[in-house]
C-alpha positions as CSV (number, residue, x, y, z in Angstrom):
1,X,-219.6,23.3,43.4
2,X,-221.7,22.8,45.9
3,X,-224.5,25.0,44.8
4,X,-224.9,22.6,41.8
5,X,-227.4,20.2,42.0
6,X,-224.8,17.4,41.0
7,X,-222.5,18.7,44.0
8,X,-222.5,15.5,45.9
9,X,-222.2,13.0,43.1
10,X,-219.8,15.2,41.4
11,X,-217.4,14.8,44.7
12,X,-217.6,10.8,45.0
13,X,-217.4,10.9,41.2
14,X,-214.4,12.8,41.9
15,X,-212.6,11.0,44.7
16,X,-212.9,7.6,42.6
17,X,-211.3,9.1,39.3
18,X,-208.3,10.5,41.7
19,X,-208.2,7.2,43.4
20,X,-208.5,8.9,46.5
21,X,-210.7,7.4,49.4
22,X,-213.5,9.8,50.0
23,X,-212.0,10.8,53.8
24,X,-209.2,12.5,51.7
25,X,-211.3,15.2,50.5
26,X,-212.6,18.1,52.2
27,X,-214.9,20.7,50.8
28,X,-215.5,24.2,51.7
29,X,-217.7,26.7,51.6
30,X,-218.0,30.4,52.5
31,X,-220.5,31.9,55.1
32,X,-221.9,33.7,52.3
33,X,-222.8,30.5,50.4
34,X,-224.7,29.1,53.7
35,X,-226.9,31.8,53.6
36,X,-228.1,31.5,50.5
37,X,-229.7,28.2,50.9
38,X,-229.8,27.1,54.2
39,X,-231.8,24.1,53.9
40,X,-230.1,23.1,50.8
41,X,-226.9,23.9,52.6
42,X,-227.2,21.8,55.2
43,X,-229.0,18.6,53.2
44,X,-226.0,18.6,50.8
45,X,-223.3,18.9,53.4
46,X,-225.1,16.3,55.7
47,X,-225.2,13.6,52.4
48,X,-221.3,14.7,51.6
49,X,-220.4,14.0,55.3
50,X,-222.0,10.8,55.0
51,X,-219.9,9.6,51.8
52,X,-217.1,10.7,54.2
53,X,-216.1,13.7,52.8
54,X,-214.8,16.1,55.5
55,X,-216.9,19.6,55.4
56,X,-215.9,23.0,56.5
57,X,-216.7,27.1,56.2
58,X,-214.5,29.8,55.3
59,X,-215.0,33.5,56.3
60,X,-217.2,33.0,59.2
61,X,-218.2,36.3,60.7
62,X,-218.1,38.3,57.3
63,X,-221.8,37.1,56.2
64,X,-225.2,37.9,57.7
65,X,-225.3,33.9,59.0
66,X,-226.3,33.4,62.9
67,X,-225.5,31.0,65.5
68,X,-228.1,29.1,65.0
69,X,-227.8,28.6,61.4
70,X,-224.3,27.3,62.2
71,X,-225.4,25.2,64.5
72,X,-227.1,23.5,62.0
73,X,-224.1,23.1,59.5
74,X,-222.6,19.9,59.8
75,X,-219.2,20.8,59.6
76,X,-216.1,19.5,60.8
77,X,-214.7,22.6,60.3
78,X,-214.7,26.3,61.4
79,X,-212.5,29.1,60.2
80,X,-213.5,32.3,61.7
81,X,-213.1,35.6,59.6
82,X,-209.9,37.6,61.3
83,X,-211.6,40.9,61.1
84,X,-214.6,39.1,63.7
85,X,-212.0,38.1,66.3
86,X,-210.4,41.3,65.9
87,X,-213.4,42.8,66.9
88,X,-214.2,40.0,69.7
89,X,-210.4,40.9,71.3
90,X,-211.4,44.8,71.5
91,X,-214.8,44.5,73.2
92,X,-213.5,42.1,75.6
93,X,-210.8,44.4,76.3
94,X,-213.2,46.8,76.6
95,X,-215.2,45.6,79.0
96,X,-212.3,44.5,81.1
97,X,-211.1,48.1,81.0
98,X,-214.8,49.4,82.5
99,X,-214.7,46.7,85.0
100,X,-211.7,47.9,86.5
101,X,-209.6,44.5,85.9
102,X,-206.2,45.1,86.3
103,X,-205.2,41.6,84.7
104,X,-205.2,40.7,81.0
105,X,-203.8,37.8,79.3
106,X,-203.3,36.5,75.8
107,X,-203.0,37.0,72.6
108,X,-204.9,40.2,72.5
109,X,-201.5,41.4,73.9
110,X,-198.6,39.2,72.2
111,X,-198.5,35.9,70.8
112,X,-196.9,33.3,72.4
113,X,-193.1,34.0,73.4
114,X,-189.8,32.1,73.8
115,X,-188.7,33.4,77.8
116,X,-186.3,36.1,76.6
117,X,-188.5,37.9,74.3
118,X,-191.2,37.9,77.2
119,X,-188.6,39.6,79.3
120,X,-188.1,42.4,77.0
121,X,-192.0,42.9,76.7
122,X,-192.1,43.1,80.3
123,X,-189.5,45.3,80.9
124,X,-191.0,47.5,78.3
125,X,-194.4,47.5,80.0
126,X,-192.6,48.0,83.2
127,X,-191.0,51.4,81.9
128,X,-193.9,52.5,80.6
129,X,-195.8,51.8,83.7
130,X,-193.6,53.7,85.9
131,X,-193.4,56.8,83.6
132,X,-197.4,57.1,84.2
């Protein structure tokens, strides 16, 4: 939709058919769409944000897009691609490995855990600690 020329119109047309105040809607767009047409990009998301329809990206970190470019986005909106934090987890890790950090924390470990289910992590790690 939004790499019609009629994108914007099209959405207020759209909220005032539904009945729906324009703040109700929310459009999206994928990294890969950004890129295409930056400028373009950024002029029709800018004009649907002033109408006050809600703007966001899908994907990010899939796409060839950089931090600047997103900068530039007006979005309200940012859904990062799993496979990039992935990737952000294991270097961090990484590097706390090669700087000799012997505390980690996070999700990079577990997701967040009632008390009881912690304890059974931690003994685990415990065990597996004192077997080294």
């Amino acid at each position: 939709m939004l790499s019609s020329g009629g994108a914007v119109s099209n959405s207020a047309t759209a909220d005032n058919a539904a009945d729906l105040p324009a703040t109700a809607l929310e459009v999206e767009i994928t990294e890969s769409m950004a890129v295409k047409d930056h400028q373009a990009t950024v002029f029709k998301l800018d004009r649907l944000r002033q109408i006050g329809i809600k703007t966001s990206m899908d994907d990010f970190g899939t796409g060839h897009s950089s931090l600047s470019q997103l900068q530039q986005l007006p979005l309200d909106t940012l859904k990062v691609d799993q496979a990039l934090v992935q990737c952000i987890r294991f270097n961090q890790l990484r590097f706390l490995m090669q700087q000799d950090s012997d505390e980690r924390q996070g999700f990079l470990f577990s997701k967040p855990l009632p008390a009881d289910e912690f304890e059974v992590l931690l003994k685990a790690d415990i065990g597996q600690t004192n077997a080294l």
